[in-house]
C-alpha positions as CSV (number, residue, x, y, z in Angstrom):
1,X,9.0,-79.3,0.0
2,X,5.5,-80.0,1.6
3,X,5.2,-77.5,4.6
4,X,2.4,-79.7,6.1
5,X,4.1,-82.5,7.3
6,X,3.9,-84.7,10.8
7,X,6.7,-82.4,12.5
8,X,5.4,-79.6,11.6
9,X,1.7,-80.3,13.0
10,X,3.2,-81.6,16.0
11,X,4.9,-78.1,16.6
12,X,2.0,-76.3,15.7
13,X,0.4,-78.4,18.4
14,X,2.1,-76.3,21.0
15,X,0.0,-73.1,19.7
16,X,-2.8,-75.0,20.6
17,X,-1.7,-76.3,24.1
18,X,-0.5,-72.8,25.4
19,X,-3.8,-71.1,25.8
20,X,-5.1,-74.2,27.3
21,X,-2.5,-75.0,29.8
22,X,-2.5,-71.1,30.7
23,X,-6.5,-71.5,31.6
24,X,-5.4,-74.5,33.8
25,X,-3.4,-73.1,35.4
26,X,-5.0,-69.5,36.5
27,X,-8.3,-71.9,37.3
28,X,-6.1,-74.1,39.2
29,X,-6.7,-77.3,37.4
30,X,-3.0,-78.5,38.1
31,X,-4.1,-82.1,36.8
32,X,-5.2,-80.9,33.6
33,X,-1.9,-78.3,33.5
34,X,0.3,-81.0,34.2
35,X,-0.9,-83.1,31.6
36,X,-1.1,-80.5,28.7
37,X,2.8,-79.9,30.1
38,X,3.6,-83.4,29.2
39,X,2.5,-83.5,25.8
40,X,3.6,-80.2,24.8
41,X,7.1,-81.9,26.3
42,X,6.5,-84.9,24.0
43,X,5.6,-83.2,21.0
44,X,8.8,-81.0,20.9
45,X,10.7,-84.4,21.4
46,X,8.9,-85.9,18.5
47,X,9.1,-83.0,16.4
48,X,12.7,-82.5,15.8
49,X,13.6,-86.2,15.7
50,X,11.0,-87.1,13.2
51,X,11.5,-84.2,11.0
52,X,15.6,-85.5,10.9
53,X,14.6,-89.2,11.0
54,X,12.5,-88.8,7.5
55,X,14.4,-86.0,5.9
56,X,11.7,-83.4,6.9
57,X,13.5,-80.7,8.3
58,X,13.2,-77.0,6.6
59,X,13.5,-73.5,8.1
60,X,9.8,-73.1,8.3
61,X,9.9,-76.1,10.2
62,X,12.6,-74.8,12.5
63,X,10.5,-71.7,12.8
64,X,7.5,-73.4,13.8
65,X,9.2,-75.4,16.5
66,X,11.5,-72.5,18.0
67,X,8.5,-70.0,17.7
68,X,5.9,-72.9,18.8
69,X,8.2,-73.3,21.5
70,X,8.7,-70.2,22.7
71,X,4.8,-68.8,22.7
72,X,3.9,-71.7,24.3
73,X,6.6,-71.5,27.4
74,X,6.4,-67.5,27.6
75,X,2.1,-67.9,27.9
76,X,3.0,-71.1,30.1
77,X,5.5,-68.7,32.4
78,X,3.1,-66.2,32.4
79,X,0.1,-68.2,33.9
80,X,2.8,-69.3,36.2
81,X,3.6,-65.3,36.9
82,X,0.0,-65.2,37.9
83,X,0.3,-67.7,40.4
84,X,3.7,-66.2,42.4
85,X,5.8,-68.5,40.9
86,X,8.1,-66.5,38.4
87,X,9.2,-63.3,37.7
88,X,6.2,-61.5,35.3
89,X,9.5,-59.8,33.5
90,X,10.1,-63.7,32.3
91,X,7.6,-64.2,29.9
92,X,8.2,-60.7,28.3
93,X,11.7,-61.2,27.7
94,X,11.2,-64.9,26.5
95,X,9.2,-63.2,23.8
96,X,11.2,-60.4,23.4
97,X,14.5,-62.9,22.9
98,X,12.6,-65.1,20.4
99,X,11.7,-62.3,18.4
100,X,15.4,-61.0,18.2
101,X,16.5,-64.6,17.5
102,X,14.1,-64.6,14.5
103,X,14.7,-61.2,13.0
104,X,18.8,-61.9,13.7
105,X,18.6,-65.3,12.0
106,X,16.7,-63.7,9.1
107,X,14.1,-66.6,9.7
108,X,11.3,-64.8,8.0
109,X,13.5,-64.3,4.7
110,X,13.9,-68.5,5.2
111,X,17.6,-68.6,6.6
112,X,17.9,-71.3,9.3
113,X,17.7,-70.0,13.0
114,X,20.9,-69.8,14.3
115,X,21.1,-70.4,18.1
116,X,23.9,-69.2,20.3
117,X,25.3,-71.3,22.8
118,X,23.2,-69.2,25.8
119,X,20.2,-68.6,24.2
120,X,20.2,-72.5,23.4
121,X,20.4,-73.4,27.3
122,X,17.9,-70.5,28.4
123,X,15.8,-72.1,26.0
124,X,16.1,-75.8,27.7
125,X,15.9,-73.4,31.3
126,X,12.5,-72.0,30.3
127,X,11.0,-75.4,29.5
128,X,12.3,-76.7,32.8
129,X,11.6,-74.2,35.1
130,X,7.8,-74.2,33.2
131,X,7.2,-77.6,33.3
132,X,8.5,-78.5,37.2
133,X,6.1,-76.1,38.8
134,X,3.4,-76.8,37.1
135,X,3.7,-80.8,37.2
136,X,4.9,-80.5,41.2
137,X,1.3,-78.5,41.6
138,X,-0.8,-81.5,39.1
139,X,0.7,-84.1,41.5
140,X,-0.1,-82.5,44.4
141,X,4.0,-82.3,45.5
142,X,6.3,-79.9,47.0
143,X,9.6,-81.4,46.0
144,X,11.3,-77.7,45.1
145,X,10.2,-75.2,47.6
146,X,7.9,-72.2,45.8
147,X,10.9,-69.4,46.2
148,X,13.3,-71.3,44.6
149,X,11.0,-71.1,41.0
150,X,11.3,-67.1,41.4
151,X,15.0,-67.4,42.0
152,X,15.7,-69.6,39.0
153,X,13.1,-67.1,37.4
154,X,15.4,-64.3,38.3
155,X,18.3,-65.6,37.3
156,X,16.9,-66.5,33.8
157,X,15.9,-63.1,33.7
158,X,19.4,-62.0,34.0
159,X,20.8,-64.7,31.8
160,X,18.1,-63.9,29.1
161,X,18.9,-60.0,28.9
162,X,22.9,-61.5,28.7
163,X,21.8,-63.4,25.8
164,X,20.2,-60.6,24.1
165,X,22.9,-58.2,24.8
166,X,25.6,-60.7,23.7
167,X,23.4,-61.2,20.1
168,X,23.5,-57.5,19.6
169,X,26.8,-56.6,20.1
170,X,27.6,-59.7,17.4
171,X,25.2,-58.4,15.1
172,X,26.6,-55.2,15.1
173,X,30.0,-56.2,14.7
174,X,29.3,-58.0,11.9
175,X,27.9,-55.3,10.3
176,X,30.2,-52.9,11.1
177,X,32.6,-55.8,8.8
């Protein structure tokens, strides 16, 4: 299968967006934050349903999203971190999760990624609780009051460290089998 298809360039996008959106942010250029937010937001919609629309998807291409995905929310989170909004533990442990997601899934040896039922929500969580700050701030809002961002942030924290603990234990079980 061709590895350098539509989908996959539109994940691979989000590589591109992250370090961009993060110098938006920490030079307070909300605007131009906001907007890089909204395409990084359409191009993971686009990705997946093209790549299952035209019979495009692979486990590289899963990889690229869920790893596109993931760098580009934890950098994202971080800039955010910067600016008082979330927990600076956040963005470590988004990476941290990913990278035990991967090396579970055996994505490098080309298995699929397999998702568990939290990680999948915390996933959804991260792009949320990215995306609403920083797109309140490029329209000049305050709909959600600042604190609540570091409370959500908190509580992913908490639901991310669940998530890892709950994809050792199963990984060790089923080894111990």
């Amino acid at each position: 299968m061709n590895n350098f298809t539509l989908p996959n360039a539109l994940s691979g996008s989000r590589l591109l967006l992250a370090p961009a959106t993060y110098m938006a942010i920490t030079t307070v250029h909300w605007r131009v934050a906001a907007i890089l937010m909204v395409i990084a937001i359409i191009t993971d919609a686009l990705d997946g349903y093209l790549a299952r629309k035209h019979d495009l998807s692979s486990p590289l291409g899963g990889l690229l999203d869920h790893g596109s995905d993931a760098v580009f929310v934890a950098v994202t989170l971080a800039a955010l971190a910067g600016a008082g909004f979330v927990p600076w533990l956040l963005p470590i442990l988004v990476i941290a999760a990913f990278i035990q997601y991967m090396l579970d899934s055996k994505a490098l040896a080309g298995s699929p990624l397999r998702a568990s039922s939290l990680g999948r929500y915390n996933g959804i969580a991260y792009f949320v609780l990215a995306a609403v700050p920083t797109v309140q701030s490029g329209l000049g809002l305050t709909i959600l009051p600042e604190n609540l961002f570091q409370i959500v942030g908190w509580v992913l924290v908490a639901t991310t460290i669940a998530s890892m603990i709950d994809r050792a234990i199963v990984l060790l079980r089923t080894r111990q089998r």
